[in-house]
N, C-alpha and C positions, 0 to 999 in steps of 0.2 A: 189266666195264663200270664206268663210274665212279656215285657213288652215283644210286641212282635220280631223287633229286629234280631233277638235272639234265638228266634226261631226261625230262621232265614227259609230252610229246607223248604214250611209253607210256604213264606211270602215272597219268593223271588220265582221269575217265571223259570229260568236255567234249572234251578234245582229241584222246583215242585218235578220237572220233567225226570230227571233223575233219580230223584225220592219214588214213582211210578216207578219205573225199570225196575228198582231195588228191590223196594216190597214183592213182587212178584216173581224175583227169582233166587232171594237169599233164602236160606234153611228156617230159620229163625220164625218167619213171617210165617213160610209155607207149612211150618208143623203147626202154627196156629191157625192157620187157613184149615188144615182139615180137618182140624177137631170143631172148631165153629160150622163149618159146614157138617160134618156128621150130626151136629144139634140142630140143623133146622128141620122144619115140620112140613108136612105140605101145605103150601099157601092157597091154594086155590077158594078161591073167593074173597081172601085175605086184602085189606090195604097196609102197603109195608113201608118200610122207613130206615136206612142207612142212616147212621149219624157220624159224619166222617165218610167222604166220598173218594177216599185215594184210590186209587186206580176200576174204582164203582165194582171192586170185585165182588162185596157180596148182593150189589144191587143185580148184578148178572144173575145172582146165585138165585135171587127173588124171583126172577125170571124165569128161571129153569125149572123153578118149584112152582109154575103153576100163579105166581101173582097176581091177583086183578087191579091190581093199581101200584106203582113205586114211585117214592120221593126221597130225596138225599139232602142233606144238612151237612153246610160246613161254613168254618167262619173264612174260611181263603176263599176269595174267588178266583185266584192263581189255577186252587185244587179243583174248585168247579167246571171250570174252563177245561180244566185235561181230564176229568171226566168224562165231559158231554164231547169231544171229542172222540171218547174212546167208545158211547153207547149210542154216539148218532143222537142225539137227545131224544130219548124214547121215553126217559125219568124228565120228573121235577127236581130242580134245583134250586136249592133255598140258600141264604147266607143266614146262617146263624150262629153265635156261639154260647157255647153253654154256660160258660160265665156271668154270663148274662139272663135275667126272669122273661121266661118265653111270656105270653099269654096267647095263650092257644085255649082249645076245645080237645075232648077224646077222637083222634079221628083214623087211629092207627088199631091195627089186630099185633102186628107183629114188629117187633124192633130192634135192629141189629146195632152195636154200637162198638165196632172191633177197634182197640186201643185207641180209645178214647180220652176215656174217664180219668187216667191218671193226669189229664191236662188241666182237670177241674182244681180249682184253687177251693172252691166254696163246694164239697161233694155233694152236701146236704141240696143244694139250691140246685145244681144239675140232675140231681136225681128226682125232687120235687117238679123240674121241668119238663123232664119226660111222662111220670106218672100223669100231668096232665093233660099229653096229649095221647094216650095210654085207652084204647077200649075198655068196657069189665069185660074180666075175663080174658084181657091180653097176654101177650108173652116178649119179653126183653130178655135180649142175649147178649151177653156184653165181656169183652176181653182185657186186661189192662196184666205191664208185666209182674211175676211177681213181688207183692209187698216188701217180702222177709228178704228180698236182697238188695234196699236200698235203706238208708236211716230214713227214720217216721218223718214226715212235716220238712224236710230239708229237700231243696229245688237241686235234683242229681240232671246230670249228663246222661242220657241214652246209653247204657254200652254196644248197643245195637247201631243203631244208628250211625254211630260216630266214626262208623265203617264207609258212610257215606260221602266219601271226599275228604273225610275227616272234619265232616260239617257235624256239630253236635246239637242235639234238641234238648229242652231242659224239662222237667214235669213238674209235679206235684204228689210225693209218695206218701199214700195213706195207708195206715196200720190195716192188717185184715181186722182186726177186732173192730175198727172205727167203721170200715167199709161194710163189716154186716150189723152193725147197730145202726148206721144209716138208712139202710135200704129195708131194715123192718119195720119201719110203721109206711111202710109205700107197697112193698110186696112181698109174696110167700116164697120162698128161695125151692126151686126144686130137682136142680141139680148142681154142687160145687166140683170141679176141675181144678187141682193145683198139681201144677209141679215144680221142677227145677227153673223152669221159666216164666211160665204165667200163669195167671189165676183165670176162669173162666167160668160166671156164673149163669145160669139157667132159670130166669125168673118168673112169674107170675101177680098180676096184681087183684 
């Protein structure tokens, strides 16, 4: 990701707070909320895993499905903070970012990683980070916005976002073609979602 101070939204306490309200009540978020949640499966006996804890909506989600265990990843601890806030800290809270080579172990069934991934500068290495802590026979759900509406490899402005106070976030837009030649030698793709907005793949390793 590019230096943090450009992405303020995370790393300032005033905004991460607002950046919560937003995602929760804008259109945009919320039609990708319900299609990610119509994909989750029942967790029950599952250990699961958020990647990106903004407002721990789907770590709730984890919850309602029966979870036996929930843990949450993010590199803010701004975000983590107004998380565990918001779940009474019932989850684990990690700092991590995916930019960075985890070394972990397989310790997860299930992995939710909503608009995430386009934050990834290096896809290859975030995507090898999670296969690692990945069960056999896991599942990874993950949302990022559509590819086909931003130039390949060029660091875009959210148009989303930028609704936020007029505070803007910046990504990392990867081609669909690059984004599924990544993600095949890590896992078996078993359902794709695209539309006019985002992409939403449904994985298996």
């Amino acid at each position: 990701m590019r230096n943090n101070s450009e992405n303020k939204v995370f790393t300032e306490d005033t905004k991460v707070k607002e950046y919560f309200r937003f995602i929760q009540e804008n259109p945009y978020n919320l039609r990708e909320q319900n299609i990610m949640k119509s994909l989750f499966p029942d967790l029950t006996q599952k250990d699961c895993l958020e990647i990106g804890c903004a407002g721990a909506i789907y770590s709730r989600m984890m919850m309602q499905r029966n979870a036996q265990s929930i843990q949450s990843f993010d590199y803010s601890p701004y975000m983590i903070n107004e998380a565990q806030k918001i779940t009474r800290k019932k989850f684990i809270y990690s700092n991590k970012n995916i930019n960075k080579p985890w070394n972990s172990t397989p310790e997860f069934d299930f992995i939710c990683a909503s608009f995430v991934l386009h934050y990834s500068e290096n896809l290859e290495l975030s995507i090898k980070n999670i296969s690692k802590i990945l069960k056999p026979n896991g599942q990874l759900l993950f949302s990022i916005p559509n590819p086909q509406l931003h130039y390949q490899k060029e660091i875009k402005k959210s148009l989303v976002q930028t609704q936020l106070n007029g505070e803007p976030t910046f990504f990392f837009n990867h081609s669909l073609s690059s984004i599924f030649e990544t993600i095949k030698p890590y896992f078996k793709l078993e359902k794709c979602i695209i539309n006019e907005e985002i992409l939403i793949l449904n994985l298996h390793n």
